[in-house]
N, C-alpha and C positions, 0 to 999 in steps of 0.2 A: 727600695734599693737606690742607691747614692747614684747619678750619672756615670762617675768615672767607675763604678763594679758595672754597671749595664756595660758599656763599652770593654771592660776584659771579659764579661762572661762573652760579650761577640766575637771578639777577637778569640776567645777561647772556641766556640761551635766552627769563629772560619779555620780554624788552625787542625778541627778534629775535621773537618767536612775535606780539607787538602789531603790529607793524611790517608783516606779509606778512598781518595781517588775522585774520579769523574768531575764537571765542568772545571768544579774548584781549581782543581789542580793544571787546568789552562791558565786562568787569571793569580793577578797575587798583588794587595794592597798595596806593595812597593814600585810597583811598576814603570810610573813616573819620576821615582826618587831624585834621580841623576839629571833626568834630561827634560822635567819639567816640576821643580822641588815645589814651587809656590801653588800647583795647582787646586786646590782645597780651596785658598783664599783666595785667588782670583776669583772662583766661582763661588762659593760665599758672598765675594763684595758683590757683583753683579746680580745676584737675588736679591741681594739686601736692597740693594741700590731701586732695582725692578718694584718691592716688595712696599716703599715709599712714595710711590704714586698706583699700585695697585696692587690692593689688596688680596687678590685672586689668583695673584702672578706664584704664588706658590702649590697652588689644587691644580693650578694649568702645566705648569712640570710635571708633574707628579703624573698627571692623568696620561699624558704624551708615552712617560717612562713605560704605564702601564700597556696602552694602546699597543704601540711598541713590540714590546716584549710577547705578549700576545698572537702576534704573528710573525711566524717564522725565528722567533727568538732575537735577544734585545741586541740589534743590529743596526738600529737607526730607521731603518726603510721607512720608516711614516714622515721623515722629515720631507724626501724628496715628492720633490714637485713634478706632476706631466713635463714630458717632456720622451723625444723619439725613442720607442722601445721601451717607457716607461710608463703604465698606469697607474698613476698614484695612490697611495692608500688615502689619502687623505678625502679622497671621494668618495670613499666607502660609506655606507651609510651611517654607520658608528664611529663616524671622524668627520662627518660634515658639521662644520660650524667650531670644532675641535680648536683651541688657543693658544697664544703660546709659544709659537716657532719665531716672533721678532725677540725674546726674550733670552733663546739659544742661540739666535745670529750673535745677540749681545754678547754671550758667553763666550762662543767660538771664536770674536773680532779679537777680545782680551785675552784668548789662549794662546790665539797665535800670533800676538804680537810679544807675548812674553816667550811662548816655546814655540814657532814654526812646525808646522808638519809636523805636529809629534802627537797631537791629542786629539782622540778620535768622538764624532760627535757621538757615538755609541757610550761612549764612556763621559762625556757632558751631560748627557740624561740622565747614567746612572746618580754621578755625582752632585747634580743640579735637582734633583730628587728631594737627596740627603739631605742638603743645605735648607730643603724648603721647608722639610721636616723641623729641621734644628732650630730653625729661624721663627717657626711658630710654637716653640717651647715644647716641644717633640724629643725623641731619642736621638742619640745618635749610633751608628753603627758602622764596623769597619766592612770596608767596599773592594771585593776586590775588581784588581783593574787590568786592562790587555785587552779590551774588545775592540775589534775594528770595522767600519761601515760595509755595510751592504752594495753592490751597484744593482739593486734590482729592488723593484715593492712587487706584493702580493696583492693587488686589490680585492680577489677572491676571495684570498685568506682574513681580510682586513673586513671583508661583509659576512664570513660564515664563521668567523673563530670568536669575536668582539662578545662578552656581557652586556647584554640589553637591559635597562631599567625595568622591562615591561618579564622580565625573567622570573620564572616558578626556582623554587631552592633547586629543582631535579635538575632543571636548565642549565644553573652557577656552577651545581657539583660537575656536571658534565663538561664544561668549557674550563672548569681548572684542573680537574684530573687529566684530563687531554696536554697540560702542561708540564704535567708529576707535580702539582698542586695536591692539597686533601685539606679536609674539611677545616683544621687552624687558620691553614694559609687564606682558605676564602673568608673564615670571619675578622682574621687579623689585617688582612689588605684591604678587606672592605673599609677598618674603620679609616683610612685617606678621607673617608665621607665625613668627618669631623672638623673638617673645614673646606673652603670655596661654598659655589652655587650649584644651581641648575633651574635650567630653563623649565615654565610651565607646562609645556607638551608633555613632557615627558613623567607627569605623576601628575597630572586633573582627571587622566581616565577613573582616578582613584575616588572622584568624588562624586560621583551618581551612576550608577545604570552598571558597575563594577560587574565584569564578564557575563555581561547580559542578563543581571538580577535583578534589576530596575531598582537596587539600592547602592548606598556607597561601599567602600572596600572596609568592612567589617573589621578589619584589623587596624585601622586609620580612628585616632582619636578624634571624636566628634569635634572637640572644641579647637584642637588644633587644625582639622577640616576646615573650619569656617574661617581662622587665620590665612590659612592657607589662599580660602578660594577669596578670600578678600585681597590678597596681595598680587594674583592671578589676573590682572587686568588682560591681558592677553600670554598668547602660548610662548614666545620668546621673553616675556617678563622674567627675572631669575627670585628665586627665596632660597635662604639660607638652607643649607644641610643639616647645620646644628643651629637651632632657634635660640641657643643659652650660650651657646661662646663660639660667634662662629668662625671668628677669623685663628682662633686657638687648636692648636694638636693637643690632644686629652680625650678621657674617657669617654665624654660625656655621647660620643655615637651611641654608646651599648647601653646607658641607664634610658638616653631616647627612645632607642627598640623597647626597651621595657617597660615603659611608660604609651607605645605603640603611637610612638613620634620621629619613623623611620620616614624620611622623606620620598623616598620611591619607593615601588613592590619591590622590585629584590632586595633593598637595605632588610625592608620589614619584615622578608620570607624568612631570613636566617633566625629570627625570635616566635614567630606567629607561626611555622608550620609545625603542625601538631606532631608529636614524636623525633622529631629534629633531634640529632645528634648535634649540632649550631646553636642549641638552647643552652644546653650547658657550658659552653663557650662563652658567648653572650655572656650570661649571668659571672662567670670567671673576672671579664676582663672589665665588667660593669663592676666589680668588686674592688679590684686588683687596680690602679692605672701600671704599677711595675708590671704586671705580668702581661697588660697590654704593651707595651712597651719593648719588652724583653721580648715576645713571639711577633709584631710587627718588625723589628729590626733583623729576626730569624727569616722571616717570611720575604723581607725584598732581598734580602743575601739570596735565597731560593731562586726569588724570582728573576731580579738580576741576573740568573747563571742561567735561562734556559738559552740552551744550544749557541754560546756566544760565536763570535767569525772569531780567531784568534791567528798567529802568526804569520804568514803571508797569507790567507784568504783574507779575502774584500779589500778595504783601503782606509787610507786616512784623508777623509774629505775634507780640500780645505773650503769650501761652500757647501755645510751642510743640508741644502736644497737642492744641493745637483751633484750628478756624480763625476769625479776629476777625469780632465780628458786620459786616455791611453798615457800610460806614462812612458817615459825613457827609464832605461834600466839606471843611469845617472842620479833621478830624482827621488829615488828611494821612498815612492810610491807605490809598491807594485802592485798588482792585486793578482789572483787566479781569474781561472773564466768561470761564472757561475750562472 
């Protein structure tokens, strides 16, 4: 399927998903039209821009958006930093070491110097997402927009809600149905693993002694094993997601899995767990790169919308690391108390 059909069948799912009601029909891709028209390109230039001295600067948005969204719905709250009354998520376990936040300061400097106080970092991540997508030969999809920040993080929520790499499928299924997630949405948002890194802690457990069998993780290709543990000089050393294209958006996550060259247990649980409803998924979108394509772009619209802040709740941070002081009723900041 041609780009410009991908883009109206999306715009066609957002236009039915407003229509029959719920988050959709808080937000709306025009949102900015009037009082920030350029914003797409502004944030565009500034990945791109980002995207030219670091190649990862696109997995590290994306990964942010998802963190995010994840807790307490996509609000921002992971940007903000300690600070009185506030324990950050970003100290959460599943956001320590997390990248990325000098790359939305980027963003946000260039938002609001074109449209002041008008664009919320909530809606930088959505859209900063997009672009990194698009930027690595990825889909695109229409976004809607009206979210406004948070003044509060959950670090709670940021340590007990987070997908862990060291996750059984039952684990995944359960932390995305907790979001109104189902089983597309977890194989189609997994494939983001089609490009960036990750650190070696977090998938060496895979190569000996695997859940206490004193052998490797069975589902783990012998020969990419020894790639692996060869590139493993130590546990913050990074190796590719995708070993065949990695800085590219493309199928190639799901022909990985199938070849049982998933870089973490959760990538690999969605192909290897036996009777898995994710297998035939997998095998779909390992076929298909449109129909991966088409249900990732369905699936961040999804994800995008959980429980967004919208019209006067929360605010429009103009420092997306801290939350704006108490505003004047003047400064057409407001926020509720939350």
């Amino acid at each position: 399927m041609a780009s410009s059909n991908i883009r109206l069948f999306l715009a066609f799912f957002w236009f039915v998903g407003l229509t029959v009601g719920g988050c959709l029909g808080q937000l709306n891709p025009s949102f900015y039209a009037k009082t920030c028209p350029n914003l797409a390109k502004i944030v565009n230039g500034v990945v791109a821009q980002a995207l030219r001295t670091d190649a990862r600067a696109g997995a590290k948005l994306i990964r942010l958006h998802f963190h995010d969204c994840f807790v307490d719905g996509c609000d921002a709250s992971i940007l903000l930093e300690n600070a009185p009354g506030i324990d950050s998520e970003l100290d959460a376990p599943g956001n320590q070491g997390i990248q990325g936040l000098n790359i939305v300061d980027d963003i946000k400097a260039a938002v609001e110097k074109a449209c002041p106080r008008t664009v919320s970092c909530a809606d930088i991540l959505t859209l900063a997402s997009k672009e990194s997508v698009v930027l690595a030969g990825g889909p695109s999809w229409v976004v809607p927009l009206g979210r406004r920040d948070s003044r509060t993080a959950n670090r709670e929520g940021a340590s007990n809600n987070l997908a862990s790499p060291f996750d059984t499928l039952d684990g995944l299924k359960r932390q995305f149905a907790a979001q109104g997630l189902d089983s597309t949405d977890l194989v189609a948002l997994s494939g983001a693993h089609t490009f960036g890194r990750s650190r070696c802690g977090f998938f060496s457990h895979r190569f000996a002694n695997f859940n206490g069998t004193n052998r490797p993780d069975p589902s783990l290709d012998p020969a990419y094993r020894e790639q692996l543990r060869r590139i493993c000089s130590s546990s913050e050393t990074r190796a590719n997601f995708d070993p065949t294209t990695p800085d590219k958006f493309d199928k190639n996550y799901y022909t990985n899995l199938q070849g049982l060259r998933g870089l973490l247990q959760s990538d690999q649980e969605l192909f290897s767990t036996r009777g898995a409803d994710t297998i035939a998924i997998v095998n779909r979108f390992a076929r298909s790169q449109d129909e991966f394509f088409n249900s990732f772009g369905r699936s961040m619209i999804k994800m995008g919308n959980i429980t967004p802040l919208t019209g006067r709740r929360g605010e429009i941070r103009l420092n997306c690391r801290k939350v704006n002081p108490v505003p004047r009723a003047e400064d057409g900041l407001g926020h509720d108390v939350m």
